[in-house]
C-alpha positions in Angstrom: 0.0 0.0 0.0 1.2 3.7 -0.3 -0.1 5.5 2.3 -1.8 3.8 5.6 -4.1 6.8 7.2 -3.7 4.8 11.0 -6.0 5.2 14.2 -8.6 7.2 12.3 -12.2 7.6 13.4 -13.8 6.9 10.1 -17.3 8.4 9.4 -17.8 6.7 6.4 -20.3 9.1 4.8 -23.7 6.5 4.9 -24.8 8.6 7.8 -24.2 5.1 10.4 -22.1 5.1 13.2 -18.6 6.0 13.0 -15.7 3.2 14.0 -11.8 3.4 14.6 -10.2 1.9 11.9 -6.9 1.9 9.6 -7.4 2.9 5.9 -4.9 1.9 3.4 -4.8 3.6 -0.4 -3.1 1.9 -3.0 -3.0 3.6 -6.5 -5.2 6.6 -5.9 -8.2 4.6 -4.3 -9.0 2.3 -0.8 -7.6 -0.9 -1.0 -8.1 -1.7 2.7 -10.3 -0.7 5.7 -9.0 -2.7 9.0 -11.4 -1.7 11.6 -10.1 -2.0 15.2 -11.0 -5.2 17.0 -9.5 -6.8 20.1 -6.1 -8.6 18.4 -7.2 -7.5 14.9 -3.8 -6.7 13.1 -2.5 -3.3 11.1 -1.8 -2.4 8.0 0.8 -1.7 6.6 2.4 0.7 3.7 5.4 2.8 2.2 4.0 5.6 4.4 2.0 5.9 7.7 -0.2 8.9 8.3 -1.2 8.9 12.1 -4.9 10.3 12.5 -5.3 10.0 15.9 -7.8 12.3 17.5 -8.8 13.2 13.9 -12.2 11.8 11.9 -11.7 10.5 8.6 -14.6 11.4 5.6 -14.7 11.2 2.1 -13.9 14.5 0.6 -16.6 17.2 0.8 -18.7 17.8 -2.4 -19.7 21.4 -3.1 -23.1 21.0 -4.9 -23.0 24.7 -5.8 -19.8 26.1 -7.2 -18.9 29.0 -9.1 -15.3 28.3 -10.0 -15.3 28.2 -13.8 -12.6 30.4 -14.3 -10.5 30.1 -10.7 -9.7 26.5 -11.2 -8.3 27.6 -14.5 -6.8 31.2 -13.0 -5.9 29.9 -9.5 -3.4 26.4 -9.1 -3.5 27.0 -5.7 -7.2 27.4 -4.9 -7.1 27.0 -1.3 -10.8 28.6 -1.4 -12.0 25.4 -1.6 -8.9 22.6 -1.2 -8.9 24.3 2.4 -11.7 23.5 3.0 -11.4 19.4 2.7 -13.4 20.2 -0.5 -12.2 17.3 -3.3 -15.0 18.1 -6.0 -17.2 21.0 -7.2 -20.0 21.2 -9.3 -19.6 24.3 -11.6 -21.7 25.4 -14.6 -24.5 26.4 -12.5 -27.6 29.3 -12.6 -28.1 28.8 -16.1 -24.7 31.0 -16.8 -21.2 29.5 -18.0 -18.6 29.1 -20.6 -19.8 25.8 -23.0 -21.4 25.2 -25.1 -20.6 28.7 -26.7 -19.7 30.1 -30.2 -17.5 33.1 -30.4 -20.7 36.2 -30.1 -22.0 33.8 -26.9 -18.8 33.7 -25.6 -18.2 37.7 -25.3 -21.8 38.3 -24.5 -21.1 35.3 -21.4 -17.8 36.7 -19.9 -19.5 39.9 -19.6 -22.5 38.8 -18.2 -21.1 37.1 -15.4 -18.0 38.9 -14.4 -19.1 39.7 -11.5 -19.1 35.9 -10.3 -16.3 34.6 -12.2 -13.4 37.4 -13.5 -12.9 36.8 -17.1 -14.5 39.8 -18.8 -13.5 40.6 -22.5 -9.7 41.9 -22.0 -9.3 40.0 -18.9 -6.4 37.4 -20.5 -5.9 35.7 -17.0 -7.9 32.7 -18.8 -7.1 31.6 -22.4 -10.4 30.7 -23.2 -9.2 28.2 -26.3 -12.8 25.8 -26.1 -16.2 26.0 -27.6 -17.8 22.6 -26.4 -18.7 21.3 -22.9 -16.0 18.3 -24.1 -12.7 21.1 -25.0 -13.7 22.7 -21.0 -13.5 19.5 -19.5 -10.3 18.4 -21.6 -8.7 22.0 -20.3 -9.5 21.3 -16.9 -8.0 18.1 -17.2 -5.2 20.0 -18.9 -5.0 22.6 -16.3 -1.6 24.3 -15.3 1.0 23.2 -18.0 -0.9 19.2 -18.1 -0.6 19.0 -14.6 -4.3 19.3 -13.9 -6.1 21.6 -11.5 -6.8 21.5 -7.5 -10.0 19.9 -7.1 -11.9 17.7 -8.8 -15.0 19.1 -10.9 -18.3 18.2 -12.4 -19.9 20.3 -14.9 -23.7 21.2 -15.3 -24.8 22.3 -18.9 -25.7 25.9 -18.4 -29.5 26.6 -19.5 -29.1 30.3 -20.0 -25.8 30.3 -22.2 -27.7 27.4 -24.0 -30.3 30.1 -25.3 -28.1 32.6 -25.5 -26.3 30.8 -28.2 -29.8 29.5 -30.2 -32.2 32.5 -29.4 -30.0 35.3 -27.9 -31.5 37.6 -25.8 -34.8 38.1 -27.3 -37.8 37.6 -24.5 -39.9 35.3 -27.0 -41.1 31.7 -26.9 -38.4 30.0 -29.1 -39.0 28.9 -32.7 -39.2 24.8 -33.5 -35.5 25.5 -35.0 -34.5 27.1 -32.2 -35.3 24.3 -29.6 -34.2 22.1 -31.8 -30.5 23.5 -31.8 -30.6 23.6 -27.9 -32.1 20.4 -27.6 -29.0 19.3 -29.5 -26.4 21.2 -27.9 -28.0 19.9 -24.2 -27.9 16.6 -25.6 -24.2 16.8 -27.3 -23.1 18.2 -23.8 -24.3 15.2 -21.7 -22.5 13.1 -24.4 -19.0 15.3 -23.8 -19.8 14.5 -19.8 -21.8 17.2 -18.2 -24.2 15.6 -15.4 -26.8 17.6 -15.6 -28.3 21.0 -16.7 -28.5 24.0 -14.5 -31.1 27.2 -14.8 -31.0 30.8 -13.5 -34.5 31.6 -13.5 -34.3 35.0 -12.5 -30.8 36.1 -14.7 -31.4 37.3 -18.4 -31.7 35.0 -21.1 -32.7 31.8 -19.1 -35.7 33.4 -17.4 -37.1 34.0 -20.7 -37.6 30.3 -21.8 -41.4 29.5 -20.4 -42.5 26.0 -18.7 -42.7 24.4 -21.9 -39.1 24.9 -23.4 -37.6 23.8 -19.9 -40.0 20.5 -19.8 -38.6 19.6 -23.6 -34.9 19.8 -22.6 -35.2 18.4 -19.0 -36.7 15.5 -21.2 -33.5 15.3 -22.6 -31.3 15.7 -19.8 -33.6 12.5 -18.1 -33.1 10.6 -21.4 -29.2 10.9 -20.8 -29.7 10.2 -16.7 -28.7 13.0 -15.8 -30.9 15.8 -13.2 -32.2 19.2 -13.4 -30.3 21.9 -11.2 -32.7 25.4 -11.2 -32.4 28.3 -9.9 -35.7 28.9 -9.9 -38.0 32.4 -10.6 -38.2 33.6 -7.1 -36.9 33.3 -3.6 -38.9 36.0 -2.2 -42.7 36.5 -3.3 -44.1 33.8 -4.9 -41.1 31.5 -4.1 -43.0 28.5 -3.1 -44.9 28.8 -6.4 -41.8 29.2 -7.4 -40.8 25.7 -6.2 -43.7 23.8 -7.1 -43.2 25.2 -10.8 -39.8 23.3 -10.7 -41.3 19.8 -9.1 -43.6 20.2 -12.2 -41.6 20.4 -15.0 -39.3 18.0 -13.6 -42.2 15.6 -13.3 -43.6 16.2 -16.6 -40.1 15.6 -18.4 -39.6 12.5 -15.9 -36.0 13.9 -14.9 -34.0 13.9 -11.5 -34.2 17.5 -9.9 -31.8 18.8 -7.5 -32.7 22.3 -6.3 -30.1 24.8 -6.0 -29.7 27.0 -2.9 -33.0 26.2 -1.2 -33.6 29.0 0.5 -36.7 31.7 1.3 -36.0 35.1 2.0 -36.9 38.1 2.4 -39.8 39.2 4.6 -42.7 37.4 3.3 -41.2 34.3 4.1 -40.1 34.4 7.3 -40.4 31.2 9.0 -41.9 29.4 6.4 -39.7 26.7 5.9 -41.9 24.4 7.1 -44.3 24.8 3.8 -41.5 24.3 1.4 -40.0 20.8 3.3 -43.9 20.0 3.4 -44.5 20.7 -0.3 -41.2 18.6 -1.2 -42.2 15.8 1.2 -45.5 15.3 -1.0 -43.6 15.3 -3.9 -41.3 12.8 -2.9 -44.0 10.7 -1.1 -45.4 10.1 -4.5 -42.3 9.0 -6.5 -40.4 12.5 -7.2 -36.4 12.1 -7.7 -35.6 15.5 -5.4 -32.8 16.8 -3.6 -31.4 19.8 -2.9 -28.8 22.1 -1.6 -28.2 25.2 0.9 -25.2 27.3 2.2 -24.9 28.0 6.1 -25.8 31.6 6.3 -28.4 33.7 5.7 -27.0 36.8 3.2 -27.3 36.1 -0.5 -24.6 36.8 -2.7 -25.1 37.7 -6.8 -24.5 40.8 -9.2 -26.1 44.0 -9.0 -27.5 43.7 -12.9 -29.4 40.8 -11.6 -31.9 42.9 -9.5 -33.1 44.7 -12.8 -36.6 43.9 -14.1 -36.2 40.9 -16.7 -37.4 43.8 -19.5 -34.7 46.0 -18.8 -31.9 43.4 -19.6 -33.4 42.4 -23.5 -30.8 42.4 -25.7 -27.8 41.7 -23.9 -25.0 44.0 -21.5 -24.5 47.3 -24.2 -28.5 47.5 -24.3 -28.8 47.4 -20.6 -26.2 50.0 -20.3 -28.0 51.7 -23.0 -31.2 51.8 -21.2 -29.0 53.3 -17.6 -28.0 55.7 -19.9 -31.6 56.8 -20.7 -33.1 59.5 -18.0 -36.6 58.2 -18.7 -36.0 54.2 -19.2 -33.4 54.8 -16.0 -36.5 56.1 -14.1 -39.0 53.5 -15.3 -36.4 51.0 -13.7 -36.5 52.9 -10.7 -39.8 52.5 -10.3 -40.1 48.4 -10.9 -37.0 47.9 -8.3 -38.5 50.0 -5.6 -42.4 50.5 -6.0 -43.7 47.4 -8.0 -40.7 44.6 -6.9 -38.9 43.2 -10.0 -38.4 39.7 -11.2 -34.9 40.1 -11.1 -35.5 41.2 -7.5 -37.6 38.2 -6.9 -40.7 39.9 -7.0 -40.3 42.2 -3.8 -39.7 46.0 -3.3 -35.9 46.4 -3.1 -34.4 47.6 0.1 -31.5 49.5 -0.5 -29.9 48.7 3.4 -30.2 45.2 2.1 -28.1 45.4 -0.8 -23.8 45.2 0.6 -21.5 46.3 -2.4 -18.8 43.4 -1.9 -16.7 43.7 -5.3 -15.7 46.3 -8.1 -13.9 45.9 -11.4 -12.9 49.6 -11.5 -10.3 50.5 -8.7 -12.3 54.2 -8.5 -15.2 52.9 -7.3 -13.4 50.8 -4.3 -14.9 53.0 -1.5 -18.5 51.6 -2.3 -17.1 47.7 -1.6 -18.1 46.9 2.2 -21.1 49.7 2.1 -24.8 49.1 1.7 -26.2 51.0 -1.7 -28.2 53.2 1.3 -25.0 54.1 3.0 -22.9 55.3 -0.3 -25.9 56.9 -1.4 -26.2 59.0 1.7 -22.2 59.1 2.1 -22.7 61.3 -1.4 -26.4 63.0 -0.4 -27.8 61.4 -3.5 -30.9 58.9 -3.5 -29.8 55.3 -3.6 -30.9 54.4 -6.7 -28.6 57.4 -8.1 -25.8 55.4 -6.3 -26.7 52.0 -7.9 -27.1 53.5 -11.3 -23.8 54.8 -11.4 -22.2 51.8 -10.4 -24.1 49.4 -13.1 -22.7 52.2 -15.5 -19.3 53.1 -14.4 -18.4 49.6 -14.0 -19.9 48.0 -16.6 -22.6 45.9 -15.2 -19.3 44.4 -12.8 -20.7 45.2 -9.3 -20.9 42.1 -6.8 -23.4 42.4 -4.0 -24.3 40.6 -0.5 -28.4 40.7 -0.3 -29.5 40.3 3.8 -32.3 38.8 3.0 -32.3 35.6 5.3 -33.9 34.1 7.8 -31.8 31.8 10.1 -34.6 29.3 11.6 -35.4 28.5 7.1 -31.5 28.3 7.1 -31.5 25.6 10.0 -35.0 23.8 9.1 -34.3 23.1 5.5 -30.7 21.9 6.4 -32.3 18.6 8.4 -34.4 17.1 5.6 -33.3 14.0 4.3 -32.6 15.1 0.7 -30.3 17.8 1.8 -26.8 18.4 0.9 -24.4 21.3 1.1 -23.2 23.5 -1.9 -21.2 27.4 -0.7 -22.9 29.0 -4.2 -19.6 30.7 -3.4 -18.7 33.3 -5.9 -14.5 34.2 -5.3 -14.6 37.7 -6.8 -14.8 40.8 -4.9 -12.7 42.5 -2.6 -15.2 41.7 0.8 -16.6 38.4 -0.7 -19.8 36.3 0.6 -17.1 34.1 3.6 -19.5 30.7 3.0 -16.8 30.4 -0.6 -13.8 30.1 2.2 -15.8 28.4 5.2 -18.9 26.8 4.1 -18.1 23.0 4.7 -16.0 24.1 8.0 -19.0 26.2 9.2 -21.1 23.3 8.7 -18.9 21.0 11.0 -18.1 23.7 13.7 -21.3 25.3 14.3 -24.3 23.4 13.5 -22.9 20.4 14.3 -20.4 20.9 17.5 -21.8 23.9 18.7 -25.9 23.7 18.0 -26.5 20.4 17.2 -28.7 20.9 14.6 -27.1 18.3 12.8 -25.1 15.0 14.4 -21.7 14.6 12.9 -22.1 11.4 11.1 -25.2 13.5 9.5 -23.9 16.3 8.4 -21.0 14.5 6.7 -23.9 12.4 5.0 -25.2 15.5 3.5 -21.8 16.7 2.2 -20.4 13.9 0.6 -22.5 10.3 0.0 -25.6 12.2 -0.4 -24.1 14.3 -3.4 -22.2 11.3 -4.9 -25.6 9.6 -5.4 -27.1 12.8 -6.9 -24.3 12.6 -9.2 -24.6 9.0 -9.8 -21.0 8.6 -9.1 -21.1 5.1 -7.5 -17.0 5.0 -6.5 -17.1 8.7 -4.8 -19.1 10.0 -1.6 -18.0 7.4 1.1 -15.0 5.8 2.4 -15.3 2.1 0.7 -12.3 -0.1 -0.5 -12.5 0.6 -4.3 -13.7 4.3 -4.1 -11.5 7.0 -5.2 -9.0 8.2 -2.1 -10.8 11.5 -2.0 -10.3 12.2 1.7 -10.4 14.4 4.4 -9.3 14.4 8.2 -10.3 16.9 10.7 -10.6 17.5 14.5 -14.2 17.4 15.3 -13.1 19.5 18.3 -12.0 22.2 16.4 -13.1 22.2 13.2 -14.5 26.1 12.0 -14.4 28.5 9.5 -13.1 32.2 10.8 -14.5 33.5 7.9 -16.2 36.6 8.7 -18.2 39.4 6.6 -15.4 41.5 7.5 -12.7 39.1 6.8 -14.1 36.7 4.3 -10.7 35.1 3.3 -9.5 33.9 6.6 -8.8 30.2 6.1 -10.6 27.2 8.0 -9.1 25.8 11.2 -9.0 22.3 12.2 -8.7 20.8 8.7 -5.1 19.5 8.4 -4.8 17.0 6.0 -7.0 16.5 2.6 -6.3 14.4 0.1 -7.3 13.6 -3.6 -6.6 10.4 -5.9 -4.6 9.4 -2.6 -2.1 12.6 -3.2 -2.0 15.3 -0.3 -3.5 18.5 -1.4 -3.3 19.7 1.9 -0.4 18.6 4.1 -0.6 19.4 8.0 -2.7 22.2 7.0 -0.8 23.7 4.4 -1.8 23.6 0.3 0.8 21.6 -1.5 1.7 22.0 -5.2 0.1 18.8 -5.9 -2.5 19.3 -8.6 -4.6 16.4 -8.1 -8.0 17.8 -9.6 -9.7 16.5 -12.6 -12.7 16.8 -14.5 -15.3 14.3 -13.3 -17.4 12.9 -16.5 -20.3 10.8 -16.7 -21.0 8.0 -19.2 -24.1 9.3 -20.6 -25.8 7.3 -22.8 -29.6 7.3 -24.0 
């Protein structure tokens, strides 16, 4: 054996009792799993890792990942490595890189800079693929063939999808335009993607109507793969909202996994219980549902997203176009703050709510850390004066933290039984949203250790074997002779994230050794150069 991890606790990710046990790795997965009896023997191997005092887990999946372009930009990407995370699932809200032709492209890295870096004269990412396939092969490439940090999965993104066969008209699409993104859905499950994501409240995905989703879910569920929404509202409306999703998916007989299950704002305080209810009945009579949720209650998403789904037709130059405009400017105005726009999840926005956390522009730095209500009084101008500038003067590049949550949803809706964690953590920004640097910690330290809310063996349930069987990856998710070494050990006793609003970056505690393929990405808890990350394909087949 190479490596014998000795005197571990193992919680095996199944969710049953944990046992003291040697694991030995041979050849990048578990070859042996000795668990300690009265006169049972040890292993043995070239190396001996002594874990002690530590739990052993499969490595932490991150349902929700927006790291498209940092596992490309960043070798070291302790962000996530840090955080005993071996796999991510990018590609999500409806919004990424593939499939994409050369106008998609420019119209996608300006769309989501804000989340990802990467806008048009950005050259930190040599974006050299068109197909779902040439990402995955340039992850697998990575830093000079190398590969990248963590491992990642890769949902076809809905939006970018219609962007590429309708553009951003908001129409029902033509029989030849569903056509061609039927295909390219379908041609991106073939290349490895394991599902299809939406953003049901970002410009062009929102546009597509119950009936377009329905006919390319059916094709996602013809390839076995699931359905990952965003869906059109976490605020008014958003168990509508909800049950809109458990529709379609049950119409096009596909898996659904529903991204950051949250509901915010006001009008949903303490309501929780309706959604778990409404999933519960759904499940109860045959549904395929799961979801995910971050540990905090602030959102975190771009500024441009809050606009009414009207005012973003046509792309980023005819949104700026329409800022430009005193009298469409005003007419925005009033859908954001008197009517409650769909971008805006259907609710009166509330300025005090809305944190700046990122720039692009370096002269616009002393908004970042401020509420849009703050700056705008900071400068005796009304807030949406503020916000308007910003959208303009940065080109559409402002990141923003929305306080919009409700901490007893937060802890409800992370103790159902098709729960599992995803940070939704977007790396950009100078004050970013601290659950993409302390999610899975956070998860460990405080509502495990310190509430209770979950039990240990649980909560590593929910981040690891629940998310390999959403993925239908039957060798990852729980620590098994044959599965892939993907492996984390931590101290249950300290175990936390010190990420904070005010210092998002700070780096997890507790966490010192994580490794991938059997290789140590993190070593006595420090990154390595190991780059043991590849992309993670499924065998799609009709």
């Amino acid at each position: 054996m190479d490596l014998v991890i000795r005197d571990a606790r193992v919680v095996d990710g199944t969710g049953g009792p944990s046992y003291r046990a040697d694991v030995g790795i041979t050849d990048g997965r578990i070859s042996a799993i000795n668990k300690e009896t009265p006169g049972g023997g040890r292993l043995s191997g070239a190396r001996v890792l002594d874990a002690d005092g530590l739990v052993l887990s499969p490595g932490f999946i991150d349902m929700h990942a927006h790291s498209d372009l940092a596992l490309l930009r960043d070798p070291d990407h302790s962000a996530k490595a840090a955080q005993g995370v071996t796999l991510e699932v990018i590609g999500q809200d409806g919004l990424s890189y593939a499939p994409v032709d050369d106008r998609t492209l420019a119209q996608v890295r300006q769309t989501i800079a804000g989340w990802n870096g990467g806008a048009p004269g950005d050259t930190s990412v040599d974006f050299d693929w068109r197909t779902v396939g040439e990402y995955l092969d340039r992850l697998d490439h990575g830093f000079d063939g190398r590969g990248i940090a963590v491992n990642a999965a890769y949902l076809v993104p809905q939006g970018t999808v219609r962007m590429h066969a309708v553009g951003w008209d908001d129409r029902p699409a033509t029989d030849a335009e569903l056509a061609l993104m039927k295909r390219l859905v379908a041609e991106s499950l073939e290349q490895g993607a394991v599902g299809m994501s939406s953003g049901l409240t970002y410009t062009p995905g929102m546009y597509a109507d119950d009936a377009e989703l329905t006919e390319l879910c059916r094709v996602v569920a013809e390839y076995g793969g699931y359905y990952c929404p965003h869906h059109r509202s976490y605020g008014a409306g958003a168990l509508q909202a909800y049950e809109e999703m458990v529709t379609v998916a049950r119409r096009a007989g596909c898996a659904l996994h529903l991204a950051h299950a949250t509901m915010n704002f006001g009008v949903n305080k303490g309501r929780a219980p309706e959604l778990l209810a409404l999933l519960d009945r759904a499940l109860e009579a045959g549904a395929d549902i799961s979801l995910d949720t971050y540990p905090y209650t602030p959102g975190c998403t771009t500024l441009v997203a809050m606009l009414p789904s009207w005012a973003s037709e046509g792309g980023p130059e005819a949104i700026l176009e329409r800022l430009r405009d005193e009298g469409t400017a005003e007419r925005i105005r009033h859908h954001l703050e008197a009517v409650g726009s769909d971008g805006c999840h259907g609710v009166p926005i509330e300025w005090d709510t809305i944190e700046i956390s990122g720039v692009s522009a370096p002269g616009l730095a002393d908004h970042v850390g401020r509420t849009v209500a703050e700056s705008a009084r900071a400068r005796g101008e009304a807030p949406w004066a503020t916000a308007r500038r910003l959208l303009v003067e940065d080109r559409l590049g402002p990141t923003i933290l929305q306080h919009v949550g409700h901490e007893e949803n937060v802890r409800a809706i992370m103790r159902h039984r098709v729960h599992t964690g995803g940070s939704d953590g977007i790396l950009q920004g100078a004050k970013p949203h601290p659950r993409a640097y302390g999610t899975f910690p956070h998860y460990l330290g405080r509502y495990v250790r310190d509430l209770g809310v979950l039990s240990l063996e649980e909560c590593v349930s929910h981040l690891t074997g629940r998310p390999a069987a959403r993925l239908r990856l039957p060798d990852r998710g729980r620590v098994a002779t044959g599965h892939h070494a993907d492996l984390v050990l931590f101290d249950p006793e300290t175990v936390s994230s010190p990420a904070t609003f005010d210092t998002p970056r700070a780096r997890p505690e507790g966490i010192p050794h994580v490794l991938i393929a059997g290789r140590p990405v993190i070593k006595d808890g420090h990154r390595t150069d190991v780059l043991a990350g590849r992309s993670v394909r499924r065998s799609a087949h009709r």
